[in-house]
C-alpha positions as CSV (number, residue, x, y, z in Angstrom):
1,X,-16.6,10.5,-1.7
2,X,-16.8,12.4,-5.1
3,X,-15.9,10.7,-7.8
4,X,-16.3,11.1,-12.1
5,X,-15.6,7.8,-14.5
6,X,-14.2,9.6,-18.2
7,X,-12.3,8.2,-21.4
8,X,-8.8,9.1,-21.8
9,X,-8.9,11.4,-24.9
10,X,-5.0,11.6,-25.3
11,X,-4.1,10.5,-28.5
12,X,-1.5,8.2,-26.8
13,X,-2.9,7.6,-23.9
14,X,-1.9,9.2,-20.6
15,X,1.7,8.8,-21.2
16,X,4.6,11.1,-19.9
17,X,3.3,14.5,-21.3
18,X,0.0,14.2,-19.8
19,X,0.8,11.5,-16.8
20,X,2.7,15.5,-15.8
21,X,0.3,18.0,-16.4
22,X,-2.3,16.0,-14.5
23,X,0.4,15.3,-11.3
24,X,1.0,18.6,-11.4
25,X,-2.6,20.1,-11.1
26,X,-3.0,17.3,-8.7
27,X,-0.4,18.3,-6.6
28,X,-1.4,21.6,-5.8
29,X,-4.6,20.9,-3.9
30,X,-4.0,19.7,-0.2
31,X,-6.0,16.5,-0.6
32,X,-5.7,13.0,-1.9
33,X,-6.8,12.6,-5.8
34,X,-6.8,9.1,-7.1
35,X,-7.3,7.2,-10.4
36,X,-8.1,4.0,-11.5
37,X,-8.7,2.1,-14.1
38,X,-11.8,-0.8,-14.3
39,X,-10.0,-4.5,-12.7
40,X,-7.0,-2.5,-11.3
41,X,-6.0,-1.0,-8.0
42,X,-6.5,3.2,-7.5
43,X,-3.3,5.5,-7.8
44,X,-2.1,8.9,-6.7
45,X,-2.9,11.2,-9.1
46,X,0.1,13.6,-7.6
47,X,2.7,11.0,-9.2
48,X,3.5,10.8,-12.7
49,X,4.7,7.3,-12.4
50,X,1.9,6.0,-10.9
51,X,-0.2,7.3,-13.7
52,X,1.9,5.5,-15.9
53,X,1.4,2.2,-14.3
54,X,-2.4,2.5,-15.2
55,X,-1.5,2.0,-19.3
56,X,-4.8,3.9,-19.9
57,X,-4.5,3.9,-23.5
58,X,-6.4,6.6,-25.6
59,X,-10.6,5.1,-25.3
60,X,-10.0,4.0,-21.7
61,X,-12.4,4.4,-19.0
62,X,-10.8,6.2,-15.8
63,X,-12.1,6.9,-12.8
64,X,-11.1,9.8,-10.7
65,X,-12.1,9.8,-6.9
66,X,-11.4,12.4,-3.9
67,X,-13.1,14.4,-0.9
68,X,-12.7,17.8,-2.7
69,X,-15.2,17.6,-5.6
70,X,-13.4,20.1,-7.4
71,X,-10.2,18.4,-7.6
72,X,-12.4,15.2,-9.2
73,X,-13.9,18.1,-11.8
74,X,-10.5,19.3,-12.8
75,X,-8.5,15.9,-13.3
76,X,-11.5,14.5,-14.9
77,X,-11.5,17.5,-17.2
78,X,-7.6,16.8,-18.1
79,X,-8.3,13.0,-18.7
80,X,-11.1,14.1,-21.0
81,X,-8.9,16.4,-23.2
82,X,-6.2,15.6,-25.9
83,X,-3.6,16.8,-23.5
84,X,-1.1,16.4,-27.1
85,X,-3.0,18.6,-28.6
């Protein structure tokens, strides 16, 4: 299964604004995309909430796994970039 470890570059972490956008893009591919951070349990990258649970602060190391390897390329690319900017 494809997966990419990146740092949260969000100035705030992945908070509401970017917990969002990433559920959003995550949403709109057919499979399961999830993230997780080191010591804690995977989430579904389709629900904002459950991004917030992670409290991946701005430096934290995420880890984004699916099937579709493009789906892991364009979440990872979100976490990557200041999503506040």
């Amino acid at each position: 299964m494809p997966s990419k470890t990146v740092i949260v570059a969000s100035a705030v972490g992945l908070h509401a604004r970017p917990a969002t956008l990433i559920s959003q893009a995550a949403a709109a591919f057919d499979d399961d995309i999830e993230l997780s951070v080191e010591g804690g349990d995977a989430v579904d990258a389709a629900s904002t909430l459950m991004i917030m649970t992670l409290g991946a602060a701005k430096g934290t190391v995420v880890t984004v796994t699916s099937d579709n390897a493009d789906a892991v390329e364009l979440i990872a690319g979100m976490i990557e970039t200041d999503l506040d900017a």
